[in-house]
C-alpha positions as CSV (number, residue, x, y, z in Angstrom):
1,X,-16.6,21.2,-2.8
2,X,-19.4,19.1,-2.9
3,X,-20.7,20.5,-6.3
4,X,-17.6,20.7,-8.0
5,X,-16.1,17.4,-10.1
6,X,-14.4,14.9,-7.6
7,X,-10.9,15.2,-9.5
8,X,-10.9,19.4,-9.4
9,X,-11.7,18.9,-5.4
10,X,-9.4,16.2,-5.0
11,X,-6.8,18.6,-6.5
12,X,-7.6,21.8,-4.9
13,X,-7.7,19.5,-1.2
14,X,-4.5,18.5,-2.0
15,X,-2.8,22.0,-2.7
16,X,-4.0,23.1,0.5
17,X,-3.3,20.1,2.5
18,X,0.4,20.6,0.9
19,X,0.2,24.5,1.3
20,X,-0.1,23.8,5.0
21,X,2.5,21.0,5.6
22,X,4.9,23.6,4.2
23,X,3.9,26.2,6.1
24,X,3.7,24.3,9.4
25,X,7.5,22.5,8.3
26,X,8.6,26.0,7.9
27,X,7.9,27.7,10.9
28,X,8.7,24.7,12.9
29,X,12.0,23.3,11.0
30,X,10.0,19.7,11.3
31,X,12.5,17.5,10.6
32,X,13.2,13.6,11.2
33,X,16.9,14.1,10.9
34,X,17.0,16.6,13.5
35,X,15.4,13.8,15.3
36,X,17.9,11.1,14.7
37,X,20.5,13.2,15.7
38,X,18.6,14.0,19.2
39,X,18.7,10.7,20.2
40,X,22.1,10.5,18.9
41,X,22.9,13.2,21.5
42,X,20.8,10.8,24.4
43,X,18.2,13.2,24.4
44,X,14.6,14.3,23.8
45,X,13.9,17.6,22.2
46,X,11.8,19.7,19.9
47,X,12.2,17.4,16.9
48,X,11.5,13.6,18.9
49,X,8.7,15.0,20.7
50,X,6.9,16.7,17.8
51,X,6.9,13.6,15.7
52,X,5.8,11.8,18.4
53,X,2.5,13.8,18.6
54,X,2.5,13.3,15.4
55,X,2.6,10.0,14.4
56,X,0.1,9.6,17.7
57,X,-2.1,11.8,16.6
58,X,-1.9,10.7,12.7
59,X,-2.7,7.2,14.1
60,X,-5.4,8.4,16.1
61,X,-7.6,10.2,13.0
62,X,-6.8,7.7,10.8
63,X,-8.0,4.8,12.6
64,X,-11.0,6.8,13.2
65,X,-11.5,7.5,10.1
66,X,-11.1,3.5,9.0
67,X,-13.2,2.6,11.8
68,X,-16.3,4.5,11.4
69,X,-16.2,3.6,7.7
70,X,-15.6,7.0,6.6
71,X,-12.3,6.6,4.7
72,X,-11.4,3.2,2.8
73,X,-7.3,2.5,3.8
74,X,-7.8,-1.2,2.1
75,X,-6.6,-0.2,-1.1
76,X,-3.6,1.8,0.3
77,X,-0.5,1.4,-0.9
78,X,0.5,0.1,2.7
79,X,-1.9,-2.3,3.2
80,X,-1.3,-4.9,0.6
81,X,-1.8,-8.5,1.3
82,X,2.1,-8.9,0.1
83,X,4.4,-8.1,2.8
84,X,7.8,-7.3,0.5
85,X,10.1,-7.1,3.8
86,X,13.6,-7.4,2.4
87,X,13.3,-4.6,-0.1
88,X,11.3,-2.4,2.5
89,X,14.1,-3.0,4.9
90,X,17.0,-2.6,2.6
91,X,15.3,0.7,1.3
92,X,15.1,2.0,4.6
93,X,18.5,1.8,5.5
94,X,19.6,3.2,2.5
95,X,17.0,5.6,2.6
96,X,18.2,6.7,6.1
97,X,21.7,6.7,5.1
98,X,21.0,9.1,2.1
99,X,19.3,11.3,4.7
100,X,22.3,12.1,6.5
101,X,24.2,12.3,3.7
102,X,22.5,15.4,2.3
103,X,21.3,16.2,5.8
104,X,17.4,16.4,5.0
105,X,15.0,14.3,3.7
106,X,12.3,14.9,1.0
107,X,10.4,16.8,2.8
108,X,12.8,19.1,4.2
109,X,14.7,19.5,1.1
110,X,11.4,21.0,-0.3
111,X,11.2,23.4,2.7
112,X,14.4,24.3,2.2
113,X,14.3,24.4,-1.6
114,X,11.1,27.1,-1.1
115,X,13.9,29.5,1.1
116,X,15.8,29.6,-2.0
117,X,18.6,26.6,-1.0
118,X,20.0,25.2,-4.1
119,X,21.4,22.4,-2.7
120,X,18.1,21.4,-2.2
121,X,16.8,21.9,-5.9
122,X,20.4,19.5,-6.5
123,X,18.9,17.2,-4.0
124,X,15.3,16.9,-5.0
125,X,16.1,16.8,-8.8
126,X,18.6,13.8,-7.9
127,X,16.1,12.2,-5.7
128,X,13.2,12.7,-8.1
129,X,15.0,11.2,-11.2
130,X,16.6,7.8,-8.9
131,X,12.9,7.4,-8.1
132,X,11.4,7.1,-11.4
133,X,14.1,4.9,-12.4
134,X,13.3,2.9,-9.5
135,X,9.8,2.6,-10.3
136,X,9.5,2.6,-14.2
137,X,13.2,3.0,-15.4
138,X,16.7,0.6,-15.2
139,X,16.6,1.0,-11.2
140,X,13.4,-1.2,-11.2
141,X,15.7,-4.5,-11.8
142,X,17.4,-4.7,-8.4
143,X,13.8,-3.6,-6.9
144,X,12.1,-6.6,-8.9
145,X,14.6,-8.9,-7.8
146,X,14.3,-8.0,-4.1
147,X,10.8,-8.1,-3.8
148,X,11.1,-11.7,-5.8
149,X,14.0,-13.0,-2.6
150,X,11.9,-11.3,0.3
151,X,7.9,-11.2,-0.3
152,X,5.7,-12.6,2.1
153,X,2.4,-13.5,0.9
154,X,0.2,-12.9,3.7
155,X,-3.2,-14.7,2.5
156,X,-1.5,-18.0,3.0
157,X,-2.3,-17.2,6.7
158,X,-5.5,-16.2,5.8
159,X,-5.0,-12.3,6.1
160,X,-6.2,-10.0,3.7
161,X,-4.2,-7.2,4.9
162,X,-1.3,-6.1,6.9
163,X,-2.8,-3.9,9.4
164,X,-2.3,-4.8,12.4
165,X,-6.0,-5.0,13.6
166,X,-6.4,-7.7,10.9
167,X,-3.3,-9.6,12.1
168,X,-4.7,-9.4,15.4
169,X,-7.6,-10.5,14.2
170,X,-9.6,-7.7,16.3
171,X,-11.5,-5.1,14.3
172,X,-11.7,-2.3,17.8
173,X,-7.8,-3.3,17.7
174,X,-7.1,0.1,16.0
175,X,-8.8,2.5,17.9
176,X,-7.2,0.4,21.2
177,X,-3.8,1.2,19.9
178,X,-4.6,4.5,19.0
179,X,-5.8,5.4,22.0
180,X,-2.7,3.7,24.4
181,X,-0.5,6.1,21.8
182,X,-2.1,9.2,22.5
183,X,-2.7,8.5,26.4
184,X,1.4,7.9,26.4
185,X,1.8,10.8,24.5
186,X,0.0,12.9,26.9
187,X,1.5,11.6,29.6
188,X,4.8,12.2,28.2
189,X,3.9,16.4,27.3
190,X,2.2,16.5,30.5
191,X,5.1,15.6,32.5
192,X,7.3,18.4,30.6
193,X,4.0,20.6,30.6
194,X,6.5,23.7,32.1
195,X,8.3,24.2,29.2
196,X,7.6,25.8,26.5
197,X,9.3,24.0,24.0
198,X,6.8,21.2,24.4
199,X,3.8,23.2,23.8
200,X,5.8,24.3,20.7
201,X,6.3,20.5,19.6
202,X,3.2,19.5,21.2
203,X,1.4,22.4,18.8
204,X,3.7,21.4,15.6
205,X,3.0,17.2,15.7
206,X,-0.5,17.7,16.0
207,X,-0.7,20.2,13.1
208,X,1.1,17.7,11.2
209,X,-0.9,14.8,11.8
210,X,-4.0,16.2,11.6
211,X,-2.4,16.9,8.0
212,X,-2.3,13.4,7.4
213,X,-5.6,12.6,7.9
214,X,-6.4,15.4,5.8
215,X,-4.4,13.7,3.3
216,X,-6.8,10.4,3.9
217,X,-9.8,12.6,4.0
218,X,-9.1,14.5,0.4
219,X,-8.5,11.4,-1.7
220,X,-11.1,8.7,0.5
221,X,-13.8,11.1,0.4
222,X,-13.5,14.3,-1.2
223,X,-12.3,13.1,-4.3
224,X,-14.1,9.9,-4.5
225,X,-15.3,9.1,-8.2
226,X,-16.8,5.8,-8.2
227,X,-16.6,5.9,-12.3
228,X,-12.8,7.3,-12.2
229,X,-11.3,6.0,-8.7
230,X,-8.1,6.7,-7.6
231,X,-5.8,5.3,-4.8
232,X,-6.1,6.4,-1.3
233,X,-3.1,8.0,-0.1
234,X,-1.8,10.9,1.7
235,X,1.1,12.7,2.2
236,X,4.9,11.5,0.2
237,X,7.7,12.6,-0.9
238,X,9.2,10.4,-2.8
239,X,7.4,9.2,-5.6
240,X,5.6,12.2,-6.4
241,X,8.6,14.4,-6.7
242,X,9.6,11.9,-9.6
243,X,6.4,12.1,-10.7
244,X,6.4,16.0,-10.4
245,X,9.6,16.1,-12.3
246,X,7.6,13.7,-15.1
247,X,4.9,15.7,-15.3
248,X,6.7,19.1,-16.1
249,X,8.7,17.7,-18.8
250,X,5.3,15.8,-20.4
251,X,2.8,18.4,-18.9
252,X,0.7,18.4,-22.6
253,X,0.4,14.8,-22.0
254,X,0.0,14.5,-18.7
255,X,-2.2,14.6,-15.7
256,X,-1.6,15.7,-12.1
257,X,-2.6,14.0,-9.6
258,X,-2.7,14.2,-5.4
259,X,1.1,13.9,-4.8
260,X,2.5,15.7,-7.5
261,X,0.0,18.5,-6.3
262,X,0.6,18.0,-3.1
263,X,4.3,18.7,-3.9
264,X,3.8,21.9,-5.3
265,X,1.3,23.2,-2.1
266,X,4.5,22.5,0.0
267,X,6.8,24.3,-1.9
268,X,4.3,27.3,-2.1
269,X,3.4,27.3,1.5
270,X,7.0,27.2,2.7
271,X,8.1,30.0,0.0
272,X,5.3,32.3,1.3
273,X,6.4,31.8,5.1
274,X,10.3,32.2,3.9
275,X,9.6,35.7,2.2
276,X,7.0,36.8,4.9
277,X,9.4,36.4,7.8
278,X,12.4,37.5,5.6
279,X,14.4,34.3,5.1
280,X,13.9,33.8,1.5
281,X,18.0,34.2,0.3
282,X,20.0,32.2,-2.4
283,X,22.6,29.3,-1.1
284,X,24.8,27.3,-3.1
285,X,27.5,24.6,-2.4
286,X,31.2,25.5,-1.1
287,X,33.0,22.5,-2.3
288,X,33.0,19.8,-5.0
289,X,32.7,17.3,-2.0
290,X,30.0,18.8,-0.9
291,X,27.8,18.2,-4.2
292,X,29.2,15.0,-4.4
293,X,27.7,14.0,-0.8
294,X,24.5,15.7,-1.5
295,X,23.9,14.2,-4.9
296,X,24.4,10.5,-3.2
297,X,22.0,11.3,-0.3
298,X,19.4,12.3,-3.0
299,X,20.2,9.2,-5.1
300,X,20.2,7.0,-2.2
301,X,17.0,8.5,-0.6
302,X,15.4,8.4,-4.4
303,X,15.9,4.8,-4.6
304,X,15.4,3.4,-1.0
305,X,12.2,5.6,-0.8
306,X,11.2,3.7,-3.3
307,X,12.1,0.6,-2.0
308,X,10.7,1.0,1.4
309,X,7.2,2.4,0.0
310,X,7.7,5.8,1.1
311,X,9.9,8.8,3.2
312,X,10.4,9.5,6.4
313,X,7.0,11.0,6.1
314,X,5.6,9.0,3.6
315,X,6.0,5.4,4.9
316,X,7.1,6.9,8.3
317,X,3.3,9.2,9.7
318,X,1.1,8.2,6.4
319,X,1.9,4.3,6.7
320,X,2.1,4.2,10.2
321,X,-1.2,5.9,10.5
322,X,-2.8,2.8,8.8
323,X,-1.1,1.1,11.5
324,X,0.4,-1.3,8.7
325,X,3.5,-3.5,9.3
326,X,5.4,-3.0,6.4
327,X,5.6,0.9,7.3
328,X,6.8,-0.2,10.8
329,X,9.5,-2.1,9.8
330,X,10.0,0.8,7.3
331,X,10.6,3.3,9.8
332,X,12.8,1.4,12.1
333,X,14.9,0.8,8.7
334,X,15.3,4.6,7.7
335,X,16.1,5.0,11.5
336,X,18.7,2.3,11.9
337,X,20.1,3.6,8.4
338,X,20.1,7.2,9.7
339,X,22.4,5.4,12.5
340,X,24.8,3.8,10.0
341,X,24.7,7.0,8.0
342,X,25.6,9.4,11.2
343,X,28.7,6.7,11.9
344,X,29.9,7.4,8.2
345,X,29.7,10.4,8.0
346,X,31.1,11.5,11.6
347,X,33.6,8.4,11.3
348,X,34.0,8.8,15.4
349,X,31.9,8.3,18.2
350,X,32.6,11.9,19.5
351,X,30.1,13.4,22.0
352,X,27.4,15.7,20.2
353,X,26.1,19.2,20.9
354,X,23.0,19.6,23.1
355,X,21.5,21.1,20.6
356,X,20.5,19.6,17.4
357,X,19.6,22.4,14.5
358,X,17.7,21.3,12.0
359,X,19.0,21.2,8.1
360,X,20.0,24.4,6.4
């Protein structure tokens, strides 16, 4: 890639960095509702020990990367010296409850959308539109208004960031962390070493967060352009599905960019595992309700994605890898509104199955 312009690379890293979360999410059913659900059930399986590994291992890379200088995170969308905590919170709640109202986030809906599931082409259209209202359209008023009640400026403490190695104060305080997460995480696999369903999860987080560091990797270095820069991210599915949806209906006019072809990789790599292993069939809704409820998850998910600066994989691996604080408290959000959402939805605290299938 090195003689090649930095925008074609940065594109072509980005198909293949999506090509193979969708593969990987396919084969694997990676899925954080699946997750909330096991430790609804009081237990740990598949899906809470592969997103363990790989948020550990997500951190790990990434705070190497940042470290050694290789990748720049400080203009990341995550590490702003504003710390808008009541919209990230209240967008991860709703977020979370929109989850288990159409029983997948983004990222699954996208897998599941590649198998031919046209609830999830429902979903993702719904979520794609609420999101560009949210960021550009009617929607952004209530977000405005709750960054204006709930932002914390962070350089009147004299941080320029909200990483938690600057907050520490600490610059080694990164790699520390990184290292006591994946020295737990061992630990943790180690001690379930005999079965095989931890090798499978162990296998599937690491794939994934090596994914995001990818992510880091394609747009901090292989696509720098010094005279045409573009943001450091990785791997979201919230925005850019707006942003995909934009840019097919203005394509003459418009530009791809990382997520938007990023988007399309995932959707391509899970098709071409669907149809190799013979899952690839057409599924549609069986009740009027049932739209209904999946149409308000993608709404919900659309706007509170927004709101919290990312998905369950967005703000939830990519912004925790950059270990900021914002994403933290974003994740927690989308978990304790994936709580609230379970409680609605169930409307009884009835015991659960031992096992938790992922969303179909």
């Amino acid at each position: 890639m090195e003689t090649m312009e930095p925008r074609t690379a940065l594109l072509i890293g980005a198909l293949c960095v999506g090509i193979a979360f969708g593969a990987v999410s396919r084969l694997s059913a990676f899925c954080f509702r699946s997750a909330v659900l096991e430790l609804l059930a009081r237990r740990v399986g598949f899906q809470v020990l592969a997103w363990i590994a790989a948020i550990a291992l997500a951190v790990a890379l990434t705070q190497g990367l940042a470290y050694f200088e290789i990748v720049d995170l400080s203009e990341s969308i995550y590490l702003g010296t504003s710390l808008a905590w009541l919209s990230i919170a209240t967008g991860g709640v709703i977020f979370g409850i929109g989850m288990i109202l159409a029983r997948g986030c983004g990222a699954r809906h996208m897998v599941l959308l590649a198998g031919g599931n046209l609830r999830s082409a429902i979903v993702l259209s719904v979520l794609g539109i609420t999101a560009y209202m949210t960021l550009r359209g009617i929607l952004a008023i209530p977000r405005t208004t709750l960054e204006e009640l709930g932002t914390l400026d962070l350089a009147a403490f004299d941080l320029d960031s909200q990483a938690l190695p600057a907050i520490i104060g600490v610059e080694e305080a990164g790699l520390v962390i990184a290292a006591l997460l994946v020295v737990a995480t061992i630990a943790m696999f180690i001690k379930r070493r005999g079965e095989r369903l931890a090798l499978s999860a162990a296998l599937t987080g690491m794939a994934i967060g090596l994914l995001i560091a990818s992510g880091w990797y394609v747009t901090g270095v292989i696509g720098f352009d010094e005279f045409e820069p573009v943001r450091t991210q990785s791997l979201t599915f919230t925005a850019p599905v707006g942003n995909a949806i934009q840019y097919l209906m203005t394509y003459t006019g418009a530009s791809a960019d990382f997520g938007i072809v990023a988007v399309a990789g995932v959707i391509l790599g899970a098709f071409a595992i669907a149809v190799v292993r013979g899952q690839w069939h057409l599924e549609g809704f069986e009740t009027p309700h049932q739209l209904l409820r999946y149409v308000g998850g993608g709404a919900l998910m659309g706007f509170g994605g927004v709101l919290a600066l990312g998905c369950t994989v967005g703000a939830g691996i990519s912004g925790v890898s950059t270990l900021s604080i914002g994403s933290i408290l974003a994740i927690i959000s989308i978990l304790g509104g994936a709580f609230i959402g379970d409680i609605l939805v169930r409307r009884d605290f009835a015991p659960r199955p031992q096992e938790v299938l992922p969303a179909e």
